[in-house]
C-alpha positions in Angstrom: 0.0 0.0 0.0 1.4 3.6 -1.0 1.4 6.1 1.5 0.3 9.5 1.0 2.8 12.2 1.0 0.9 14.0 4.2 1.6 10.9 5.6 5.3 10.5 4.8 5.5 14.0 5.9 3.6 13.0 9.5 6.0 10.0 9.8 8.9 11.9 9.5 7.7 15.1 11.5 7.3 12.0 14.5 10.6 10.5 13.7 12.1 13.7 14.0 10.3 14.7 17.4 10.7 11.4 18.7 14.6 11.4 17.7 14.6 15.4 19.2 13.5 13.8 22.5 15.7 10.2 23.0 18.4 11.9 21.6 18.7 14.1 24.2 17.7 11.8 26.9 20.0 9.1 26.4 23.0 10.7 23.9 23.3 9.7 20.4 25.1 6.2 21.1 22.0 5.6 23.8 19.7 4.7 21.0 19.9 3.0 17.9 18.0 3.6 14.9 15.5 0.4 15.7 14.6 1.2 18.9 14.8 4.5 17.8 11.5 3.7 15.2 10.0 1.5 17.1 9.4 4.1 20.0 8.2 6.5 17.0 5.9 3.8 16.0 7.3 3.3 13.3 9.4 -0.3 11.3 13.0 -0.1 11.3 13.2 -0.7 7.2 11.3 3.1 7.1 14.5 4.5 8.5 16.5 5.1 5.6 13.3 6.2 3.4 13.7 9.5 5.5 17.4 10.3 6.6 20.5 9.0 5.0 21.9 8.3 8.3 21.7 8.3 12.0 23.7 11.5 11.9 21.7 13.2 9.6 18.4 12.7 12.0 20.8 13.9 15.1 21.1 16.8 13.2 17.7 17.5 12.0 16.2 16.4 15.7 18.9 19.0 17.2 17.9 21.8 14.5 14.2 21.3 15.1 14.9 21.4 19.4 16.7 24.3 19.1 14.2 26.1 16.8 11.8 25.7 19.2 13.6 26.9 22.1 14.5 29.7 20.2 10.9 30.5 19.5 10.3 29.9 23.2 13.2 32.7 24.5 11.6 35.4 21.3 8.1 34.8 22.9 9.8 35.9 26.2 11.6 39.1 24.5 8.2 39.3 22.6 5.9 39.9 25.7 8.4 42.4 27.4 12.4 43.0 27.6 12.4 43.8 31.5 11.3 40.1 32.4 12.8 38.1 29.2 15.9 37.1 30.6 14.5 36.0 34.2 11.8 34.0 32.9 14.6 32.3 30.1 17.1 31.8 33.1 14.3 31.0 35.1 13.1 28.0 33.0 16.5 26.9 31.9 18.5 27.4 35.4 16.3 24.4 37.0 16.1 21.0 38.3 13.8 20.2 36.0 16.4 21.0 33.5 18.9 18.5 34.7 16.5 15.6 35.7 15.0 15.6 32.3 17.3 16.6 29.3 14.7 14.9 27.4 12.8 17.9 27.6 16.0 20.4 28.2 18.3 22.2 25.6 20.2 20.0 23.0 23.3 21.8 23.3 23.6 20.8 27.3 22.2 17.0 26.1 24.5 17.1 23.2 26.8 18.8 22.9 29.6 16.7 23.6 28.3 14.3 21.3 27.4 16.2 18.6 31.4 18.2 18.9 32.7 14.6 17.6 30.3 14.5 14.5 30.6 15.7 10.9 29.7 19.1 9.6 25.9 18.5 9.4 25.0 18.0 13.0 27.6 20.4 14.2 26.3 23.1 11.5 22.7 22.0 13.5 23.8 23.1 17.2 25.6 26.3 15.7 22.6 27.6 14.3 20.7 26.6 16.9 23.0 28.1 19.6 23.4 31.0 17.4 19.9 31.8 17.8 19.4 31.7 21.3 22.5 33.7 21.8 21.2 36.5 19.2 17.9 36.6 21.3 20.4 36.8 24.7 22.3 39.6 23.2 19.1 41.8 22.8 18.8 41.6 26.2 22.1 42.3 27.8 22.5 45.8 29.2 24.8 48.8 27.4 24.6 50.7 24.2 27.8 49.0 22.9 26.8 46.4 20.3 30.5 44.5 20.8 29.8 44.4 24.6 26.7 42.8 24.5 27.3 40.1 22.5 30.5 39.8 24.7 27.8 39.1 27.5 25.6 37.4 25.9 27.8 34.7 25.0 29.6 34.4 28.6 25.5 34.1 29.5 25.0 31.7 27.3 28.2 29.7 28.1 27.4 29.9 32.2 24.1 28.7 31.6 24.9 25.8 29.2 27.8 25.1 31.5 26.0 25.0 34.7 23.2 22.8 33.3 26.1 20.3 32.4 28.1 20.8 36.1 24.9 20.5 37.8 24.3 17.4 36.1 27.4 15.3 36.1 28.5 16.0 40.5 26.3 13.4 42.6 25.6 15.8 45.0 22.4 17.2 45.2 23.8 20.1 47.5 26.3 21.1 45.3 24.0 21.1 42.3 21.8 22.9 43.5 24.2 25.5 44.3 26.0 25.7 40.9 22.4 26.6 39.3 21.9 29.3 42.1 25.2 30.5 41.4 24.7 31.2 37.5 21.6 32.4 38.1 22.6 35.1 40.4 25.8 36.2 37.8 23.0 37.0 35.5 23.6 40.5 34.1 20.4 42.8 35.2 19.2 43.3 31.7 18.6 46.6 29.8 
């Protein structure tokens, strides 16, 4: 039986968002690409109908993660500047965040991974980090364009940092206060 192109387009929208959330939850040699289908619902043999490798579905899952999250932060900047970057640092800053990089930013979940890839999946997480810094640099204080995207990028690199730190000690204590920490560097905004 053929299947409709809406449908080939469904299938792969799922094996994309399904890849977008495994990935991240149990790094890109924590899943293969059958279990990978099966928990998308989908046969094994479809696979290769859609991406040309496992890599190429890192890198589109990653993309499409990002994007969102990037959407997320401009709805933030979107619905006023003087609260963006609380509730951004807010949501990302968490225990939530590090009990459930599943649902957290690819570039904490994957970044390791995805710095010993090929070109396509790290092109993926550029653009991706890209855009969250550009929305971060709109919202650093000064008039100097240089300067802000100076702390914009040391705010993004604390942040992504402290979700990885917080994650990997085993204690809970110290965790918690690595995540304080950042949060509390945060520049004031403009």
């Amino acid at each position: 039986m053929k299947v409709s192109r809406e449908q080939v387009a469904l299938n792969r929208e799922r094996i994309v968002e399904t890849a977008a959330r495994l990935f991240r939850e149990k790094g890109y040699d924590g899943i293969g690409v059958a279990d990978l289908m099966k928990s998308a619902g989908l046969t094994h043999g479809g696979f290769y109908g859609h991406f040309a490798s496992k890599e190429d579905l890192l890198a589109e899952a990653a993309a499409h993660a990002l994007k969102k999250s990037v959407q997320r932060w401009e709805g933030y900047l979107a619905e006023g500047r003087d609260t963006a970057l609380e509730k951004i640092s807010d949501g990302y800053l968490t225990r939530q965040h590090c009990e459930h990089p599943e649902k957290g930013c690819s570039v904490t979940a994957l970044g390791a991974d995805i710095a010993r890839l090929g070109p396509k999946a790290r092109h993926a997480l550029t653009e991706g980090a890209s855009g969250q810094m550009a929305v971060l640099e709109q919202l650093m204080p000064g008039a100097d364009p240089a300067a802000r995207r100076r702390q914009a990028l040391a705010t993004y690199a604390s942040m992504v940092g402290a979700i990885v730190l917080a994650r990997a000690v085993d204690d809970e204590q110290l965790s918690a206060e690595i995540l304080q920490a950042v949060q509390q560097s945060l520049p004031a905004g403009t």
